[in-house]
MARFI-620672 format. One line per field, with one value per residue (C-alpha): residue number from 1; residue in one letter; y, z, x. Coordinates in nm, 3 decimals. Layout:
num: [NUM|...]
residu: [a|...]
c2: [Y|...]
c3: [Z|...]
c1: [X|...]
// end
This chain:
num: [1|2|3|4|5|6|7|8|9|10|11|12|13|14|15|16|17|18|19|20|21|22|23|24|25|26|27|28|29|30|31|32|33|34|35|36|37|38|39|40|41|42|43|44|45|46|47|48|49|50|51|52|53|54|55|56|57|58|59|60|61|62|63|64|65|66|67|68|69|70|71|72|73|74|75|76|77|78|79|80|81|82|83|84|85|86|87|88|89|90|91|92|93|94|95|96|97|98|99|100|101|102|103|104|105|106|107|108|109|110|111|112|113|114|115|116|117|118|119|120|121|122|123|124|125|126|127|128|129|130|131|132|133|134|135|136|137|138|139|140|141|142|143|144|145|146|147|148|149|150|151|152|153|154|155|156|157|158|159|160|161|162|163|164|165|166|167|168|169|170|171|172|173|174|175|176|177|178|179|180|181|182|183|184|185|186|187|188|189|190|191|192|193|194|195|196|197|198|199|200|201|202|203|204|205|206|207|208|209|210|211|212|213|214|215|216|217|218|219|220|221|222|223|224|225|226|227|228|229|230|231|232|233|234|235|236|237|238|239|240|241|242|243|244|245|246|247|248|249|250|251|252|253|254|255|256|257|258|259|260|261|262|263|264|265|266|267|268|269|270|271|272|273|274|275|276|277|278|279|280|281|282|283|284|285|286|287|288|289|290|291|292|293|294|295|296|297|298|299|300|301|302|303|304|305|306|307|308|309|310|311|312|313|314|315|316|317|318|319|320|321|322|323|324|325|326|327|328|329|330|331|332|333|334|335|336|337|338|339|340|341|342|343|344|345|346|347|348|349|350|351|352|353|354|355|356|357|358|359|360|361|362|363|364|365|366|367|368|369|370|371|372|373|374|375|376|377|378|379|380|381|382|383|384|385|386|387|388|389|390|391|392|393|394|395|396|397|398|399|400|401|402|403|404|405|406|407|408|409|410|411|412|413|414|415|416|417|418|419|420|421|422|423|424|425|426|427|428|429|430|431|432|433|434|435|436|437|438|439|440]
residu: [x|x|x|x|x|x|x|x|x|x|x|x|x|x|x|x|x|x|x|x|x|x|x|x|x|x|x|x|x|x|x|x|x|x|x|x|x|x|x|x|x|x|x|x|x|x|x|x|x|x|x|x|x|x|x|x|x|x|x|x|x|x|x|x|x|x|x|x|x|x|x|x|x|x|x|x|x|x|x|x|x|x|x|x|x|x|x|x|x|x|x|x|x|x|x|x|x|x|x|x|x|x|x|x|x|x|x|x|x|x|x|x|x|x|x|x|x|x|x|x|x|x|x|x|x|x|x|x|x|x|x|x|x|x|x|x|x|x|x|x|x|x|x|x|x|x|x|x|x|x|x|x|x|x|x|x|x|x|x|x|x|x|x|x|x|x|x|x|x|x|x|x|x|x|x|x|x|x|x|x|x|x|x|x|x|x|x|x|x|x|x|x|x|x|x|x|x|x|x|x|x|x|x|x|x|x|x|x|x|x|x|x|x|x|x|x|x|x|x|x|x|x|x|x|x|x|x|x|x|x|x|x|x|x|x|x|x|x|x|x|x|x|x|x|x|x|x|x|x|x|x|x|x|x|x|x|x|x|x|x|x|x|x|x|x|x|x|x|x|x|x|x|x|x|x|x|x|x|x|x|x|x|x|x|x|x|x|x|x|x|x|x|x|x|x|x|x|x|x|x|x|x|x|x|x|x|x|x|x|x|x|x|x|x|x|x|x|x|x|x|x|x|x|x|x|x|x|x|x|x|x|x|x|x|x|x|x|x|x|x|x|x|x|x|x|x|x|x|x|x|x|x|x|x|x|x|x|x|x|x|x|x|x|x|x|x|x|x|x|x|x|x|x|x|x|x|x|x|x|x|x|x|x|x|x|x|x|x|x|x|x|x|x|x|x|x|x|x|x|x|x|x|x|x|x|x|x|x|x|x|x|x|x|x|x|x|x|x|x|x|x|x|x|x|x|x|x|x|x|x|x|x|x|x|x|x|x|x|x|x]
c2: [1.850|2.035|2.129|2.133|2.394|2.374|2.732|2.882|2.949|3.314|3.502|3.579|3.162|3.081|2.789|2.563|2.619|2.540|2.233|2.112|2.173|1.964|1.706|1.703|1.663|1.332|1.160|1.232|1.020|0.773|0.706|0.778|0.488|0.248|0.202|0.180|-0.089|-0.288|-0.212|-0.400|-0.648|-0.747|-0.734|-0.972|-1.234|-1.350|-1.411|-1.603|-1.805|-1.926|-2.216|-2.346|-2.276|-2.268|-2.599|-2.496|-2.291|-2.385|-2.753|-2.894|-3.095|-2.774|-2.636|-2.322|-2.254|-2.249|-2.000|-1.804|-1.803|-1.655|-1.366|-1.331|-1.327|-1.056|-0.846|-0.830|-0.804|-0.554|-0.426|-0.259|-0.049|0.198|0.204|0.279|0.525|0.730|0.663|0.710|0.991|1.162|1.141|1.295|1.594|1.650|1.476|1.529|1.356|1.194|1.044|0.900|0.727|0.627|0.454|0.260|0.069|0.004|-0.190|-0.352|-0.469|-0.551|-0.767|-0.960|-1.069|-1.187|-1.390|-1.516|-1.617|-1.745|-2.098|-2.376|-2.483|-2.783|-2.614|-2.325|-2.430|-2.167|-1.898|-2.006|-1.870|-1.564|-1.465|-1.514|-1.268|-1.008|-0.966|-0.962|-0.712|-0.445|-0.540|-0.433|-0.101|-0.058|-0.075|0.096|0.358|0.365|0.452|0.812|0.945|0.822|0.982|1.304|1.323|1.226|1.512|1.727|1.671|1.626|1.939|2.174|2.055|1.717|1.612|1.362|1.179|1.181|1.051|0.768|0.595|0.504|0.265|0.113|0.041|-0.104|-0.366|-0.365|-0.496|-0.781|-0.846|-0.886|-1.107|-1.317|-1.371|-1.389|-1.710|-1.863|-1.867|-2.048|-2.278|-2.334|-2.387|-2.570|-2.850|-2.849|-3.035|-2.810|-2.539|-2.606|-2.694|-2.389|-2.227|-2.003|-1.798|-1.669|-1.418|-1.253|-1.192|-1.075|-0.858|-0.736|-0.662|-0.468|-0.284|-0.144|-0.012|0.144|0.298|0.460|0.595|0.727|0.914|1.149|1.270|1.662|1.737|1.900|2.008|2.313|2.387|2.638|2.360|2.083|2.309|2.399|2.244|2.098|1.923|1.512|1.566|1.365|1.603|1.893|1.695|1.585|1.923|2.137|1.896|1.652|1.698|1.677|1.300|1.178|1.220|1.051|0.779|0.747|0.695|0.504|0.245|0.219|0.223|0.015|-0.293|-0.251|-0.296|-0.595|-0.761|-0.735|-0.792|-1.033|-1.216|-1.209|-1.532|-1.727|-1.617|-1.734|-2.099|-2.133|-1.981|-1.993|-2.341|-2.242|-2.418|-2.277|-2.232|-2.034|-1.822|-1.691|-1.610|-1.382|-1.215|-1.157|-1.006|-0.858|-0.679|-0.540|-0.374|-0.243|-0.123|0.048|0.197|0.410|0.699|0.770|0.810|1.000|1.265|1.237|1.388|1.668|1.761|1.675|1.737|1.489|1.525|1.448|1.113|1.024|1.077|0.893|0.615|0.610|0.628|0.352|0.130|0.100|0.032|-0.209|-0.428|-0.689|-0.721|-0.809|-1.046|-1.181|-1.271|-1.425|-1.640|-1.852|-1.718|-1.999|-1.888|-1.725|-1.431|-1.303|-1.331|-1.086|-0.834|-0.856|-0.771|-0.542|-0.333|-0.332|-0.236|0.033|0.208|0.133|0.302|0.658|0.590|0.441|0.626|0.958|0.792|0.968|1.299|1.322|1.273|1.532|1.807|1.803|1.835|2.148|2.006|2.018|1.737|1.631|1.283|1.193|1.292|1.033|0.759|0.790|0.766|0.529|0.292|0.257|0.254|0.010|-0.287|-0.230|-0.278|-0.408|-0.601|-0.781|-0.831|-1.171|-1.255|-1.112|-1.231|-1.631|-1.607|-1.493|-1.762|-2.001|-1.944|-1.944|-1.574|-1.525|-1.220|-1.031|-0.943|-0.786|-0.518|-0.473|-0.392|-0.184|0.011|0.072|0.251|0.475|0.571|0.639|0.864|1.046|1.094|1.263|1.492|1.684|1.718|2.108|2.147|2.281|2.206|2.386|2.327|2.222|2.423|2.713|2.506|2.498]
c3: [-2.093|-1.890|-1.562|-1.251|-1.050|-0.697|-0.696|-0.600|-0.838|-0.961|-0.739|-1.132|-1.145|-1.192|-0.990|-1.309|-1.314|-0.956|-1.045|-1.355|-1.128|-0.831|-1.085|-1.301|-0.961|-0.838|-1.162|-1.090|-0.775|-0.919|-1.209|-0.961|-0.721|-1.042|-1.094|-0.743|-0.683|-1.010|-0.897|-0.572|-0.704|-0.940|-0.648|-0.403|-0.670|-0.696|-0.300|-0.309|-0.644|-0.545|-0.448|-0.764|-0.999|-0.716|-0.828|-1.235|-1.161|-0.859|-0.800|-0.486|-0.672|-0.792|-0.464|-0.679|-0.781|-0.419|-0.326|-0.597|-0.516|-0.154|-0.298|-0.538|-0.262|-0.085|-0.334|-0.486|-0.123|0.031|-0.158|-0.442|-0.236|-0.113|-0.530|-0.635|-0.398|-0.483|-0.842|-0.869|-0.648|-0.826|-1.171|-1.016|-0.862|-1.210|-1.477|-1.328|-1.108|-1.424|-1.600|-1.265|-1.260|-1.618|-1.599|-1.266|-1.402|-1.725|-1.518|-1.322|-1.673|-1.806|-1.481|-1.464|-1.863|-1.829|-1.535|-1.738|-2.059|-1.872|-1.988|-1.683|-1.577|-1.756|-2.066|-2.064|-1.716|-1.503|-1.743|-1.608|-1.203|-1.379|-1.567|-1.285|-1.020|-1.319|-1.319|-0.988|-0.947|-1.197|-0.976|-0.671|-0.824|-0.904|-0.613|-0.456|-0.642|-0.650|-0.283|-0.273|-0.643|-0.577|-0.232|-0.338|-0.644|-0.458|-0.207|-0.470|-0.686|-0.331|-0.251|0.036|0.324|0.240|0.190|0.448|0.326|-0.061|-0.002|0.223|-0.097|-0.171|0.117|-0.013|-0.367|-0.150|0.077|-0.244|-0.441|-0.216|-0.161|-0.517|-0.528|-0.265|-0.475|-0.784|-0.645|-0.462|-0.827|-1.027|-0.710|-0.764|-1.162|-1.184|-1.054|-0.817|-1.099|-1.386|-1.147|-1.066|-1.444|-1.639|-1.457|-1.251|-1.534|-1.587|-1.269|-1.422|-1.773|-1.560|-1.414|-1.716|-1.901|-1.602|-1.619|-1.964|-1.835|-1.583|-1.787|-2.006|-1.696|-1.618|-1.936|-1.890|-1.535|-1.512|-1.400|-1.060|-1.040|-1.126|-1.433|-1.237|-0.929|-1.180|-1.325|-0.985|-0.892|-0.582|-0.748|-0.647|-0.491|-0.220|-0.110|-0.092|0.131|0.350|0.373|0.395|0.504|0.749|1.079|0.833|0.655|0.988|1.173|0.878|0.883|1.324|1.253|0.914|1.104|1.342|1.118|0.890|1.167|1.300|0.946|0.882|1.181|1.152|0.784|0.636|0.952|1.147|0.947|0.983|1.327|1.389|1.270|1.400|1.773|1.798|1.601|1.408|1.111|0.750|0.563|0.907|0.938|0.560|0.599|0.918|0.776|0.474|0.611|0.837|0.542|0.369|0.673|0.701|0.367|0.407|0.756|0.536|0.374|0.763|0.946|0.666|0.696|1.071|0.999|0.794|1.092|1.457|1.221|1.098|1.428|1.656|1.430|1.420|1.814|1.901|1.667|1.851|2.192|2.135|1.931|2.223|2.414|2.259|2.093|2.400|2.514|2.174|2.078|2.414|2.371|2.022|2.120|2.324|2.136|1.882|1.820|1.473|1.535|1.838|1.640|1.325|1.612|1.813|1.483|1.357|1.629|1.585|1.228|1.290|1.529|1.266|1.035|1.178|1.072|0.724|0.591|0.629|0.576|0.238|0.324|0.630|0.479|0.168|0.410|0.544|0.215|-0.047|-0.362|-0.552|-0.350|-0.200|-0.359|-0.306|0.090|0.119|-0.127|0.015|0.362|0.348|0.116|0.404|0.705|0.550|0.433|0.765|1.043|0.767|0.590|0.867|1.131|0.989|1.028|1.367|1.496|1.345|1.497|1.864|1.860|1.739|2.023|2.343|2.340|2.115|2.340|2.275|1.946|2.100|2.305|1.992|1.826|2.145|2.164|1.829|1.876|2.148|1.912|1.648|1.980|2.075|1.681|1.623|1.908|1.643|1.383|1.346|1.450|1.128|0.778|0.657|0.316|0.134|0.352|0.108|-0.180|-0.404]
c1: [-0.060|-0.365|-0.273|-0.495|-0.299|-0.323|-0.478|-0.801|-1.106|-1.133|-1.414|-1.569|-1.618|-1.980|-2.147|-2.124|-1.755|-1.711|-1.923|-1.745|-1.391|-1.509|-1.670|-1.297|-1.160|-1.368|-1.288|-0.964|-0.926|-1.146|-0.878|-0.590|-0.778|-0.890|-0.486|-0.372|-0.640|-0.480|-0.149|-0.188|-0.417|-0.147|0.094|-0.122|-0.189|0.159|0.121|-0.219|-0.159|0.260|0.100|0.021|0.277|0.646|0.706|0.726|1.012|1.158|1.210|1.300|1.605|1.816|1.928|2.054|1.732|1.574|1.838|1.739|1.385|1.464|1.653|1.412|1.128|1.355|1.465|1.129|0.932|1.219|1.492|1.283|1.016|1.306|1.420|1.082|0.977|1.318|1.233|0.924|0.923|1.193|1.006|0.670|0.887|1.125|0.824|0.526|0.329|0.107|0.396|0.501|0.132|0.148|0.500|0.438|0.113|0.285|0.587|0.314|0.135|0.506|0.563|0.213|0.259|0.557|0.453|0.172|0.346|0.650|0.802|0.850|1.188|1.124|1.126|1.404|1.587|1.724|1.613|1.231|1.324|1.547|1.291|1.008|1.301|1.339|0.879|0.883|1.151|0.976|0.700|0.825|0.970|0.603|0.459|0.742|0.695|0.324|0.229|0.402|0.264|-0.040|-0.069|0.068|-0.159|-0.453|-0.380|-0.338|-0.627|-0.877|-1.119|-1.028|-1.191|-1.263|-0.899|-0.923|-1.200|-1.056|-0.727|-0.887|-1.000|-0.584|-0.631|-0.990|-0.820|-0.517|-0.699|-0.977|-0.700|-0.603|-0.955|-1.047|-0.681|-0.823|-1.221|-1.017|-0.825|-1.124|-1.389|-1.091|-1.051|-1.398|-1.380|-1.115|-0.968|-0.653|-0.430|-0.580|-0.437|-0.078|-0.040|-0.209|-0.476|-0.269|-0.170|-0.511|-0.500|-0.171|-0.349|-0.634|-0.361|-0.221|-0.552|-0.687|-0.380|-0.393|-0.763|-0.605|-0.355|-0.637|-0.787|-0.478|-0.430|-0.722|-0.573|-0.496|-0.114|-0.120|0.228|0.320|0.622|0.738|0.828|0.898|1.193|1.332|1.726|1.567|1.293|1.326|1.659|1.698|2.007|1.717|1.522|1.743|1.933|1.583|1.314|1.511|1.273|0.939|1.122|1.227|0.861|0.730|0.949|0.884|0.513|0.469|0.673|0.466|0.169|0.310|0.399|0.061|-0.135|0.093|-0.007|-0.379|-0.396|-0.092|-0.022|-0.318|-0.467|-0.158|-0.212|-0.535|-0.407|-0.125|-0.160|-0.550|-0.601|-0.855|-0.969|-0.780|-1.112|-1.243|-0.971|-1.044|-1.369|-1.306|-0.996|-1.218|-1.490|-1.266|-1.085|-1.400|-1.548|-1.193|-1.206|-1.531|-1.408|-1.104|-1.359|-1.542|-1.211|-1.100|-1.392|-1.328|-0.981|-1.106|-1.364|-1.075|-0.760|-0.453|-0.301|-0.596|-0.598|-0.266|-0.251|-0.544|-0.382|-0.095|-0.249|-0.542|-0.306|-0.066|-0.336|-0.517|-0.216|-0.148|-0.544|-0.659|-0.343|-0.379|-0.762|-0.694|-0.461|-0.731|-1.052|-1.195|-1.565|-1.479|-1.751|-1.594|-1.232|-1.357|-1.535|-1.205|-1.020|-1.286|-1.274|-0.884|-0.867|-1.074|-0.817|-0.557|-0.779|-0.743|-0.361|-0.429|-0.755|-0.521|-0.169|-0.122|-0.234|-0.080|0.255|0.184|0.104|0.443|0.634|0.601|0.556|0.935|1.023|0.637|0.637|0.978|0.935|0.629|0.757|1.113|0.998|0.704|0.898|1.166|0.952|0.757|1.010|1.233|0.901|0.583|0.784|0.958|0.641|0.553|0.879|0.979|0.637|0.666|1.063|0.966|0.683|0.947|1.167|0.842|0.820|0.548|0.354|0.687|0.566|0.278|0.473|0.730|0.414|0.284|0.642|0.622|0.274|0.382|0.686|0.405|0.208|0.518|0.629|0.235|0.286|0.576|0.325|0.189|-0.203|-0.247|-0.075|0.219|0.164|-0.123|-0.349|-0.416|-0.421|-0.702]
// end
């Protein structure tokens, strides 16, 4: 295997050798992005198509079966994240960060065909919902495991200097692949016909899936290794002991801020359309069309706040993140909850995503700088993974039970407390990176 050493070129380089590096080096990230965007593509569909095909394997008769479906929805949603970002994380540190790319989009193939070619209950019984848990649980290890390798290598692999604006693209292939989810469901809504769906056609975004997968798997082929031997073969490499014992202040800031980050994305992407319906009354099909235009402008926001990073520096970002998010958080939700006109909605959530933005378009780097690389991807998987199913993965929830109970705008200073944790947690980092920094 070739390995792109985090190193810097040899004065005696020529020009064209510079060039061919920083061309190897774009490809790179576009190969590392391709399979991150079909990794959460794959991921999103399950959400957006569950509709369709719930009542093939779960039927409302079989209480069993419904119970299964909830701790299938949890284990899947939750429980796995944590497993795959120590998994993952400690194959990229021990194996290589390549092999750690290779294996996740293969389990996220594995998951999506089996969810495509899966018999109905009425045809195998409760192996049909078993089956359906068991996809969606190699799914989740995927994903799990996906975030941290693919930050780490992207961090790796990105040009010094322009870092920032490189790893920024891990967060266009992430909302690209719920976008593209979201276009995929809304052609075959338009092709076929609402029966036609619930009985076949929702198979045909998992084979989508699954095919897009195996391209992404011979993108990921061709990447260069940028871990060293010499750090792969260390005792500490992937040990979560090591990074705990060594690294315990760097795990724990990253943990205080992706939470905050994490509850914060949540709310303005997942729950922010069932928001708009259900506390703003506005119209389903509305409420799609701002969240998606919303979501690409977002998208296209990640690569300029990225460059901003490289120019103020990760810290300037993440504080201003913390500082404007706590800020903003009550006005906004408070407007929204009253605001109906559909174009003042997507510039009131515009404008919002873009402060989350100086969190996300950096969220990968940020994390890599703080960990050397024998236990690099395990420190951001690890962490993230956690952060993120504890306060992302609970904000619809926390936010749908306050509202239940009359408290609704307590969700917005949970949300608002949570971004002056993520201020306060940004004040620790160092002004400049302690590793990283004299890479390449």
């Amino acid at each position: 295997m070739t390995e792109l050493t985090s190193t810097t070129i040899p004065a005696g380089k020529t020009d064209h050798d510079r060039e061919h590096d920083s061309r190897r080096r774009v490809f790179a990230i576009v190969a590392a992005s391709s399979g991150n965007l079909v990794e959460w593509f794959d991921f999103y569909i399950y959400a957006f198509c569950a509709i369709y095909f719930a009542h093939s394997f779960f039927p409302q008769s079989d209480p069993t079966v419904q119970l299964l479906n909830t701790a299938g929805v949890f284990a899947a949603g939750f429980l796995m994240r944590p497993i795959g970002g120590w998994v993952f994380g400690r194959i990229a540190d021990r194996h290589g960060r390549k092999s750690s790319l290779l294996i996740s989009v293969v389990m996220m193939c594995t998951g999506s065909l089996m969810i495509a070619c899966l018999p109905t209950y009425d045809s195998i019984g409760m192996w049909a919902p078993a089956l359906l848990l068991l996809a969606r649980l190699l799914q989740g290890l995927s994903v799990g495991g996906e975030y941290g390798t693919t930050a780490t290598y992207m961090s790796e692999v990105a040009l010094k200097g322009r870092r920032g604006f490189f790893s920024s693209f891990q967060y266009v292939t992430l909302i690209g692949g719920q976008l593209l989810a979201v276009l995929v469901v809304v052609v075959l809504q338009q092709l076929y016909t609402e029966q036609e769906l619930r009985t076949w056609a929702w198979r045909i975004p998992f084979v989508i899936g699954a095919i897009t997968a195996v391209v992404a798997l011979l993108l990921r082929r061709t990447l260069h290794e940028t871990s060293s031997a010499d750090t792969r073969n260390t005792k500490d490499a992937g040990s979560v002991v090591a990074l705990l014992r060594d690294h315990k202040a760097a795990f724990f800031t990253v943990l205080g801020y992706t939470a905050g980050g994490s509850l914060i994305f949540y709310t303005f992407t997942t729950y922010m359309q069932k928001y708009l319906v259900n506390t703003a009354g506005m119209p389903i099909k509305t409420a799609s069309y701002v969240m998606t235009g919303a979501l690409f402008v977002y998208m296209c926001m990640q690569p300029v706040f990225g460059a901003l990073s490289d120019r103020i520096g990760r810290r300037t970002n993440m504080m201003l993140f913390g500082a404007l998010g706590a800020l903003i958080t009550v006005p906004v939700l408070t407007a929204l909850h009253t605001i109906t006109n559909p174009a003042v909605a997507f510039v009131l959530i515009t404008l919002s995503m873009a402060v989350v933005s100086l969190y996300t378009s950096i969220s990968g780097i940020v994390k890599a700088e703080m960990f050397p690389p024998e236990v690099r991807a395990l420190g951001v998987g690890l962490a993230y993974a956690i952060a993120n199913a504890i306060f992302g993965g609970s904000a619809e929830y926390v936010a749908l039970g306050l509202k239940s109970v009359g408290h609704e705008s307590a969700f917005y200073w949970y949300v608002t407390a949570m971004m002056v944790v993520a201020f306060l947690v940004s004040l620790r980092l160092p002004r400049q990176a302690k590793y990283l920094h004299h890479e390449h």
